[in-house]
N, C-alpha and C positions, 0 to 999 in steps of 0.2 A: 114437724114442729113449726106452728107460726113464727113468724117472721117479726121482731123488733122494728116497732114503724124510725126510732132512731140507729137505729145499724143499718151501714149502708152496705148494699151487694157487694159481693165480693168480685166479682170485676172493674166494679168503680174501685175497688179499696188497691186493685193491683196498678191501675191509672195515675192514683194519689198517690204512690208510695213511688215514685219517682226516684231514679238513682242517684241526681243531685240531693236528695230530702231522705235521703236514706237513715243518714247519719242520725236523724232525730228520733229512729223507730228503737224499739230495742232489741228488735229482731234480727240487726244489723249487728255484723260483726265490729266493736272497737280498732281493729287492725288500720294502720294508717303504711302508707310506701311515704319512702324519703323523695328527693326532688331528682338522684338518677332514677331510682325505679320508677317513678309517676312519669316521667321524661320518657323514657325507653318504653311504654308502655300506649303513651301517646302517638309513640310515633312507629311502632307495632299497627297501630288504626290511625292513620291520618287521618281518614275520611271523615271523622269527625270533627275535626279542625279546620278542616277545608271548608266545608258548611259551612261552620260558625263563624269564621272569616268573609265568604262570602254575604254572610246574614248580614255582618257589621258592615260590610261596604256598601252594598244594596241601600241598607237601610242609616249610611253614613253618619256612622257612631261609633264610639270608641268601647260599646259593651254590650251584654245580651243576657237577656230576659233569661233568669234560670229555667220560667219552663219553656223556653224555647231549646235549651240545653237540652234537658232530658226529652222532649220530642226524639230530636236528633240521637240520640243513644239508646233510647229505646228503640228506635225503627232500626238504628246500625246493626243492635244486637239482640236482634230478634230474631236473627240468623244462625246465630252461633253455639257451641253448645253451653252447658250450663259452669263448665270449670271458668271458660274465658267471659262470659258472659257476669258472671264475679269480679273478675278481676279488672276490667273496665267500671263496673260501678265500684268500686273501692275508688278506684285511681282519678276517676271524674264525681266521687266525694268532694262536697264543698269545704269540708273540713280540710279534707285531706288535699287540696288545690291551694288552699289558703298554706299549712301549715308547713307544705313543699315549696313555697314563693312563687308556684305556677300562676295566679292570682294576683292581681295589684291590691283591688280594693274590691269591695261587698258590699253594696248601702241596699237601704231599702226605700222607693219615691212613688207614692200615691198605691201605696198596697202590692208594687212590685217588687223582687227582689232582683236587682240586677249585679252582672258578675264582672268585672276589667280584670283583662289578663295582661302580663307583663307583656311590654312590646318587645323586649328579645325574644318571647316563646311568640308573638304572633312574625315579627320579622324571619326566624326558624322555619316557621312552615311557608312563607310567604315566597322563601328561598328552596324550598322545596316541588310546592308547584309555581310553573312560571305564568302559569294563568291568571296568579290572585296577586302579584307583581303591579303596586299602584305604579302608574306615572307618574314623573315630575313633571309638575304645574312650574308657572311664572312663579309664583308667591313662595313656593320651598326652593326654589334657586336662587331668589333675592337675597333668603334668610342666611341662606347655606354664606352665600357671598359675604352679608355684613358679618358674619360671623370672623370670616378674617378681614373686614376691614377692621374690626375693631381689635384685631394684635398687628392689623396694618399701622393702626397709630399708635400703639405702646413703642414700632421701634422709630417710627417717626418723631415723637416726641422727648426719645433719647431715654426710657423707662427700665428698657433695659442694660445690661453691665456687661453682656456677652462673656461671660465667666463663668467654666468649666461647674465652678462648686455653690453656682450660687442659686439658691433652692428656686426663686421666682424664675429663674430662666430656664430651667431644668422642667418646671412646668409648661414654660411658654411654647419649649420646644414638645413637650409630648401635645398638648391640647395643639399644635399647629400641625404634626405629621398626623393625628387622629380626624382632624376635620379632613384633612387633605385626602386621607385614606377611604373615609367614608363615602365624603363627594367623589371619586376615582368610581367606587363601589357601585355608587347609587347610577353612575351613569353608566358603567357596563351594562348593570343589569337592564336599564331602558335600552340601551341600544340593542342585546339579546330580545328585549320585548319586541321590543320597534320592526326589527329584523324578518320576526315573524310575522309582522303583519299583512305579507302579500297571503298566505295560507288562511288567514282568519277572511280578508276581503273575498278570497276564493271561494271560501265558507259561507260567508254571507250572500256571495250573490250567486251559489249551487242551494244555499236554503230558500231563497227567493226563486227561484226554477221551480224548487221541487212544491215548492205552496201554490207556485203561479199553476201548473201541472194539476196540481190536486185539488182545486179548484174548479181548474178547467173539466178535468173530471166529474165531478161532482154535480156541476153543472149539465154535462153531456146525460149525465145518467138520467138528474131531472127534469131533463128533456124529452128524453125515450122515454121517461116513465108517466109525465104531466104533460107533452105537449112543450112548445116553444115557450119558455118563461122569457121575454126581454129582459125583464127588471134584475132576475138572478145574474145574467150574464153581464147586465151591468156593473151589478154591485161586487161582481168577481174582480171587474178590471180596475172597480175603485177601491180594493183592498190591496190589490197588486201597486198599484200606486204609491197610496197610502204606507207599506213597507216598504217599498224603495224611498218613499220621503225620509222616513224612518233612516234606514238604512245611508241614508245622506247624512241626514243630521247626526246621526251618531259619530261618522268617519269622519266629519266636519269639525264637530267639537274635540275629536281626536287630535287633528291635525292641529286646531288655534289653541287648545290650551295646553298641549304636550310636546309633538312633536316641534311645533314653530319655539316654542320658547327656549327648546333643548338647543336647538340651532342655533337662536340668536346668543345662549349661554354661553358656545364652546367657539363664537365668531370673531377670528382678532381682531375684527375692526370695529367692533360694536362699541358704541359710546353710551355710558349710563349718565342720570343727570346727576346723580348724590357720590359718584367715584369716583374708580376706576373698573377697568373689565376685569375677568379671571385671572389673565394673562399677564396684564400690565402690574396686577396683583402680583402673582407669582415673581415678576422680574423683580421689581420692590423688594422680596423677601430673597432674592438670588443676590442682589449689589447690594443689599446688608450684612449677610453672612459673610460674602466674599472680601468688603471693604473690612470687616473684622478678624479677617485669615480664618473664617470654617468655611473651609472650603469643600471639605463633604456634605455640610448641609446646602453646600451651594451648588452642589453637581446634585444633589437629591430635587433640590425644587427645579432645576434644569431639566432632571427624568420624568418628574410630575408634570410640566407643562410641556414634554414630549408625549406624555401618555394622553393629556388631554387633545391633543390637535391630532393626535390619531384617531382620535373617536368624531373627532367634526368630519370627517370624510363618510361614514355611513349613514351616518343621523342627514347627513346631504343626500345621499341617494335614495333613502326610505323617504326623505320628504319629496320630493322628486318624484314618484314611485306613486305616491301619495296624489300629489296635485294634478296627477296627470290620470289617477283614477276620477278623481274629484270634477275636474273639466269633461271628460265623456259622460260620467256618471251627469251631472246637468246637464250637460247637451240629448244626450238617449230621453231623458224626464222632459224637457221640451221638446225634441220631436215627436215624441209618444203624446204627450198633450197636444201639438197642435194636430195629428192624425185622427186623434180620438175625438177632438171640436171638429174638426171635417167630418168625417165619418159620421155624426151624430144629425150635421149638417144636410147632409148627403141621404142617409135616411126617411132626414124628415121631409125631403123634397119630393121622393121617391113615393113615400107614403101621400101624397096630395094626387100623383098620378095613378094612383088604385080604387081611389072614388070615382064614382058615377056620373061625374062631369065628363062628358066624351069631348069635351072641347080642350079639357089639358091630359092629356095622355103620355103628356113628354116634358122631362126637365125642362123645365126656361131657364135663361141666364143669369138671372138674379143670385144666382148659388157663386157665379162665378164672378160676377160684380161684388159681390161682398168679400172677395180676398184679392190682395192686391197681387199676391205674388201669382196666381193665374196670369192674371192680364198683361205681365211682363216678362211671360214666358214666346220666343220667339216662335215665329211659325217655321214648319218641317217641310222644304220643300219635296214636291213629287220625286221621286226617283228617276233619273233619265233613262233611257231603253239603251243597252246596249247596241253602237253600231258598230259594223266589222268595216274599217278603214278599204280604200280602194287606192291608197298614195305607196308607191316604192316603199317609204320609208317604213308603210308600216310591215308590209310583206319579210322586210330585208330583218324588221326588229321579230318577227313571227318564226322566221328560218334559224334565227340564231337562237333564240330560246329552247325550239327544238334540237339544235345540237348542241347544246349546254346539259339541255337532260338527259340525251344519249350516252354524254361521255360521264354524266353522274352514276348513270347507272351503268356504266360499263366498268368504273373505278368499284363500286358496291359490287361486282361478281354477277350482279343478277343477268346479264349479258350471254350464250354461250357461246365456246369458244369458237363454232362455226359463225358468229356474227363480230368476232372479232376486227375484222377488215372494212367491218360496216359504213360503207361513205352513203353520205345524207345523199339521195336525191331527188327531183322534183317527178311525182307521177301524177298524170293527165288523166282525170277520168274522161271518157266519152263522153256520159251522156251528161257531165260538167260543161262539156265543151260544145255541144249542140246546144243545150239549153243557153249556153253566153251567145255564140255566135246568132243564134234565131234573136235577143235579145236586143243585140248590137245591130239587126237587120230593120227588126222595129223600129229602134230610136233613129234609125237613118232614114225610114221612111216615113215617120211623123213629123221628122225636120221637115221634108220635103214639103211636106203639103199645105199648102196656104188655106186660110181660113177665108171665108165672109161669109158676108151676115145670114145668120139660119133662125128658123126657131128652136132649131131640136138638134144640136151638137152629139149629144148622146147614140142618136139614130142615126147619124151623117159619118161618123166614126163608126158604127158598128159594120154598119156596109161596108162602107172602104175596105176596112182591115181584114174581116171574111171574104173577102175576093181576094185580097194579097197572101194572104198565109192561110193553108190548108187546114193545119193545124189550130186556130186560133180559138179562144177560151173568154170569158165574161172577165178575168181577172187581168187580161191587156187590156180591155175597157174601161176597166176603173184607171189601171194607169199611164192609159192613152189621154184619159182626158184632165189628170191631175196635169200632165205634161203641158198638154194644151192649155192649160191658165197657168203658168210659170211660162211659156215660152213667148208665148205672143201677146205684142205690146201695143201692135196697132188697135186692138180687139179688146172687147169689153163681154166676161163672161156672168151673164144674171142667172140665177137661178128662180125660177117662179114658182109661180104653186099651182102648178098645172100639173095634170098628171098624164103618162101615155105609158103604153103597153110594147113588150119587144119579146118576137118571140125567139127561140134560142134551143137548139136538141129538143124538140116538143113539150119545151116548157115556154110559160109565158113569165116575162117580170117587169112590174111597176115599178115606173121613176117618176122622179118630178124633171120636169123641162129645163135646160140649161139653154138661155137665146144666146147668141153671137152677138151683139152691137159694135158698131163700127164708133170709133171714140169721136169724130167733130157731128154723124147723126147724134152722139149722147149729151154731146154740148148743145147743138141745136136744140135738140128737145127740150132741154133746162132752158 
């Protein structure tokens, strides 16, 4: 059967027939729930409330689009079966929200129909989850404050009669233990926020890993799959940034419009310019009561401003907690910036040595002129070469370190018991002791021998000392004649640039020439 070009499909019509707009069909049952069953049934499905809470604060308003409502309820209970799936749209009826005092107001503004729910039923669920728990600002603790300054001056200006029956004071007292009650309230519940905040910053900077991560990922993949992208890998590290800035300014604005202000609220020393503090407050209303003999009301604001300066104690440490993520958190953001300006630096210098100029093949210094803090980093000296001491004292500090470990390890067990009796003593190798004494024979007979003048030191010393020791090797050579220029003072050792030949176990080996000069020939000369 065609189709009515004005009848709309019956999917759009299930769309349009919204659970808040139910009410208007007549396919809707007339059944309405009172404000416990709409209550209880709400909070049966919080989730729905959550949302719409969230929707209001996101979008910092005190109300919400009806069909943003029924979004939210339709998606909730599109899950559910068909009995409970009823009885949520009865209960979230605008009819039936209005007629149960769920509801404040209904107006309609530019063709929208928007909905304000009573602030006890959103305070309700707000107290239910601790997530949707606004903070106090400066500006609501100001207000909170003049609110009793201003029954601070009724009893300043002697307003009240302090008289058991006298109906204005009977009020004065409930509106003064009610405000007092509330601010008490409002600030537990921030400091339970507050509290939490080391798990949410832990939150934010394991969700920051896990982007930074997937990302990285991402990028890896489009690499293997494209080839080396620079650009992608740049604009990875400028997103990771860019959410940790993020992620700064957020904890920032935390700390200066909530946490700072909470602190300076609960501070006894804090000076306002239009008062007094909380505190000075409360005493005010403690030597009122007490100067007019209530004296339970005077131990009552006494318990109140003991319950407040118990709460300045963690609201201290969460701020604490705070500023000291604060401080690393900018400090990691500028070192990662100025790594990432080098690096970028460093790059582009690297890339000049990959062109076809074969005359710069290698960084210049100009990378390093341009930051000052290179140029002020101190130079590493060489390492010195281990020498093994030849004085008593070192031998005497060598022997006792060895029996300090003996008897460490003899205390540890690891000892056995046949080396129990174990005394330290010195053993001699031989061919230690040949090799000293031939050494010691050397140096006595290089003393010995006087120098003049030659051209070929080198050759004059090889001879020698192969006719004196049978034994003798190229490496008494080298330090026969280091000797010989430490030793003698009369003598002047030149090295030239000559070259001569020496042969040695049927090898031959080139030196350059070392002459002799005798020191007043060398002044002569000059």
């Amino acid at each position: 059967m065609p189709q009515n070009k004005n009848q709309k499909p019956q999917s759009i019509t299930k769309i349009v027939q919204s659970p808040v707009t139910a009410s208007l069909h007549k396919k809707q049952s007339d059944k309405k729930f009172n404000t416990i069953e709409t209550l209880r049934i709400l909070l049966e499905h919080p989730s729905i409330m959550f949302n719409v809470i969230r929707i209001m604060d996101n979008n910092k308003v005190r109300f919400i689009n009806e069909s943003t409502l029924a979004q939210e309820i339709l998606q909730y209970s599109s899950k559910l079966i068909d009995t409970e799936r009823q009885r949520i749209t009865l209960a979230f009826d605008t009819d039936n929200l209005l007629q149960s005092h769920i509801l404040m107001d209904k107006d309609i503004y530019q063709g929208t129909c928007r909905l304000s729910f009573q602030e006890g039923i959103i305070s309700l669920f707000r107290l239910c989850e601790n997530s949707l728990y606004q903070e106090l600002t400066d500006t609501k603790l100001k207000s909170r404050l003049a609110s009793l300054w201003r029954l601070q001056e009724r009893v300043n200006n002697a307003e009240l009669s302090f008289i058991d029956n006298d109906p204005d004071y009977l009020e004065f007292i409930d509106d003064l233990v009610q405000q007092l009650s509330e601010l008490l309230s409002l600030l537990k519940q921030n400091i339970d926020r507050m509290q939490g905040l080391g798990k949410d910053l832990e939150a934010m900077s394991s969700q920051t890993f896990t982007e930074l991560l997937a990302s990285d990922q991402n990028s890896n993949q489009n690499v293997n799959n494209n080839g080396v992208d620079g650009w992608d890998i740049k604009t990875n590290h400028l997103l990771g940034n860019e959410h940790k800035e993020k992620m700064l300014a957020r904890i920032s604005h935390l700390f200066e419009r909530h946490i700072k202000p909470t602190q300076n609220f609960l501070n006894h020393s804090t000076r306002l310019a239009k008062g007094t503090n909380l505190f000075a407050t409360l005493n005010n209303f403690k030597q009122a009561f007490a100067s007019n003999d209530k004296h339970a009301l005077s131990s009552q604001m006494l318990r109140y401003s003991m319950s407040f300066s118990n709460i300045f104690v963690p609201i201290t440490e969460v701020a604490h907690q705070v500023d000291q993520f604060l401080r690393k958190t900018r400090s990691a953001l500028l070192q990662s910036n100025a790594m990432e300006h080098f690096h970028q630096k460093l790059m582009s210098a690297y890339d000049k040595t990959l062109d076809r100029n074969l005359n710069k093949t290698k960084i210049d210094n100009n990378l390093v002129k341009d930051f000052d803090f290179i140029n002020s980093f101190k130079r590493v000296n060489k390492l010195k070469d281990f020498r093994v001491g030849h004085s008593t004292s070192y031998f005497n500090n060598l022997f006792t370190e060895l029996s300090l470990r003996l008897e460490a390890l003899n205390l540890d067990g690891l000892l056995t018991s046949n080396n129990e009796n174990f005394n330290l003593t010195a053993v001699i190798d031989d061919r230690e002791s040949i090799i000293l004494k031939r050494a010691l024979a050397m140096f006595e007979h290089l003393n010995v021998i006087k120098l003049r003048e030659s051209k070929d030191l080198t050759a004059m010393l090889h001879y020698r000392l192969s006719d004196s020791f049978s034994d003798y090797c190229l490496a008494d050579l080298i330090g026969a004649c280091q000797l010989m220029q430490e030793k003698q003072n009369n003598f002047i050792l030149k090295t030239v640039n000559q070259k001569a030949y020496l042969r040695f176990n049927d090898e031959i080996y080139i030196y350059r020439r070392k002459k002799v000069i005798a020191k007043q020939s060398q002044e002569t000369t000059i």
